[in-house]
C-alpha positions in Angstrom: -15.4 -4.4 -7.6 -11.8 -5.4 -7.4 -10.0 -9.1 -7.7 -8.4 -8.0 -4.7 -7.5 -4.7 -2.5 -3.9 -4.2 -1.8 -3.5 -1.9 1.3 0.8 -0.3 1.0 2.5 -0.7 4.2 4.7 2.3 5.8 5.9 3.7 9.1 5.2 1.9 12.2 5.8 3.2 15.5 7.7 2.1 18.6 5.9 -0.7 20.3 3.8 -1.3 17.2 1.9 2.1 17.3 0.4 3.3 13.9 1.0 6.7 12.5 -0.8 8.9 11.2 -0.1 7.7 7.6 -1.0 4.3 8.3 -4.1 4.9 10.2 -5.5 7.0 7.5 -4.3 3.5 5.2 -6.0 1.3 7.1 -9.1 3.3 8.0 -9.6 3.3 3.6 -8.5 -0.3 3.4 -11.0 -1.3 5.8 -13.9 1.3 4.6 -13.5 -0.3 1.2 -13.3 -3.7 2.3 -16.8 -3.4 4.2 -17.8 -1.9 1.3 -17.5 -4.9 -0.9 -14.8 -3.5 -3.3 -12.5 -6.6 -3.0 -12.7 -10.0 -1.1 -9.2 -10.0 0.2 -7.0 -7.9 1.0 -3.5 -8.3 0.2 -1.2 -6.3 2.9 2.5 -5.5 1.6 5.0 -4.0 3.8 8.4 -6.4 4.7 10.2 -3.1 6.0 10.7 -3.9 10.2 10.0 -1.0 12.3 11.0 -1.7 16.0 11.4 -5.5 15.3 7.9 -5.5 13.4 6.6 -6.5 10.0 4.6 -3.2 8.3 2.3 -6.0 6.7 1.7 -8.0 10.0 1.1 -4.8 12.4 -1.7 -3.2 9.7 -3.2 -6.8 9.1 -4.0 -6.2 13.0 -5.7 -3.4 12.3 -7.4 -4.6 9.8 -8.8 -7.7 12.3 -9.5 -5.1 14.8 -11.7 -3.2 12.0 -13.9 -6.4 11.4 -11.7 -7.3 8.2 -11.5 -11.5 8.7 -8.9 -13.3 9.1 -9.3 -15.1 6.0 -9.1 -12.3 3.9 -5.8 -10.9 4.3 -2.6 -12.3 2.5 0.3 -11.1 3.9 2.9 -10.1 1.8 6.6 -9.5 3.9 9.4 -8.9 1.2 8.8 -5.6 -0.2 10.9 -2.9 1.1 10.0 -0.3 -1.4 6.8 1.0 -3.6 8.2 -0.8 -6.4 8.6 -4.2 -4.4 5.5 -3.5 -2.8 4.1 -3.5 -6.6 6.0 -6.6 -7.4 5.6 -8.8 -4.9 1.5 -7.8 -4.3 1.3 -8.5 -7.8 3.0 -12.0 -7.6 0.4 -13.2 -5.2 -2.6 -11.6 -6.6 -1.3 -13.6 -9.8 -1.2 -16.8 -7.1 -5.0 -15.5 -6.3 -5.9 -15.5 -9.9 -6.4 -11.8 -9.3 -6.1 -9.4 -12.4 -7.6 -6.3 -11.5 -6.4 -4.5 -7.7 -7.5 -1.9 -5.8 -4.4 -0.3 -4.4 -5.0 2.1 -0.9 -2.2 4.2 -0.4 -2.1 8.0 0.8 -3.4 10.3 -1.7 0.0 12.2 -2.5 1.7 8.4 -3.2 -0.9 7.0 -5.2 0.5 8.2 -8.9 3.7 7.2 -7.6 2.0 3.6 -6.4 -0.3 3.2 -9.9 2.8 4.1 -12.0 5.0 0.8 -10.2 1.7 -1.4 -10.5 1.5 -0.8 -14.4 4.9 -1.8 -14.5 4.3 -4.9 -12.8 1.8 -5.6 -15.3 -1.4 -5.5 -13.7 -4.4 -3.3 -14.1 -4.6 -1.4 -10.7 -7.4 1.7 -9.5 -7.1 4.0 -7.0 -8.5 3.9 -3.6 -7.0 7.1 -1.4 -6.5 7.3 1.7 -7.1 11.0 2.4 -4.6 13.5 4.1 -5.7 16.2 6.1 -4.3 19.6 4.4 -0.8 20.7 5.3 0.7 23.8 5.3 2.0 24.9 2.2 6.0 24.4 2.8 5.1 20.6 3.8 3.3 20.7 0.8 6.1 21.5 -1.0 8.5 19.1 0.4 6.1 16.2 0.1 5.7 16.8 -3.5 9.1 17.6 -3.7 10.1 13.9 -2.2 7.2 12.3 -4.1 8.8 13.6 -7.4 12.3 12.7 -7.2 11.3 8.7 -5.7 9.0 8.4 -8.8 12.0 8.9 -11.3 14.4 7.1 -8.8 11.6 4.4 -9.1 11.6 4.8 -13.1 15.0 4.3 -13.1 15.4 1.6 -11.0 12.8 -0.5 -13.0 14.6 0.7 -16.1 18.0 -0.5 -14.6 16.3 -4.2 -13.6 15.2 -4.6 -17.5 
């Protein structure tokens, strides 16, 4: 078991639809929350799609997947993995929280890990898992996912 779970915010759709991504996010959030491997749930996400929150339109999902009220911090700065990372970790801090589960999509997760280290807490994987894509997405995922982790590295490297 976890201090806490922290469930990584990203794309909304227009009129506060979920995508695919963030379906899959909240389906493991809430799977691991029912589970018993946290007591709260910290959701990060301050980037507005449509005029809306990521944190406050997946905490809805969350509800409307039997996760309580009570259990979900909301966290509405972050605008990037990093911040998500920074500002989660502030608040588990708050919580007394040391040790997090972090839900994220499977091909962002070493990304996700890598800017939760830096923040300075202990964090495990919990994967939300994406259906296989053909091998060109593939390839442009990992592609993407490669050149933000070094812009991430860099970033943090530039803040120190």
């Amino acid at each position: 078991m976890y201090d806490a779970l922290v469930l990584l915010g990203c794309r909304i759709g227009p009129g506060r639809a979920l995508s695919a991504t963030a379906e899959r996010r909240v389906e493991a959030a809430a799977r691991a929350f029912a589970a018993g491997l946290g007591p709260s749930v910290i959701v990060s996400g301050g980037r507005r799609w449509d005029g809306h929150a990521e944190a406050e339109v997946l905490a809805e999902a969350l509800l409307a997947r039997g996760v309580p009220e009570h259990a979900l911090v909301l966290e509405l700065l972050s605008l990037s993995t990093c911040e998500n990372a920074r500002y989660s970790v502030e608040l588990a801090r708050e919580m007394g929280a040391r040790e997090l589960g972090v839900v994220t999509c499977d091909w962002h997760m070493r990304r996700a890990l890598a800017a939760f280290e830096r923040a300075g807490v202990l964090a495990r994987p919990i994967p939300a898992l994406t259906p296989a894509l053909p091998i060109p997405a593939r390839l442009v995922r990992a592609g993407r996912e490669r050149v933000s982790f070094w812009v991430d590295r860099f970033a943090t490297w530039g803040a120190l």
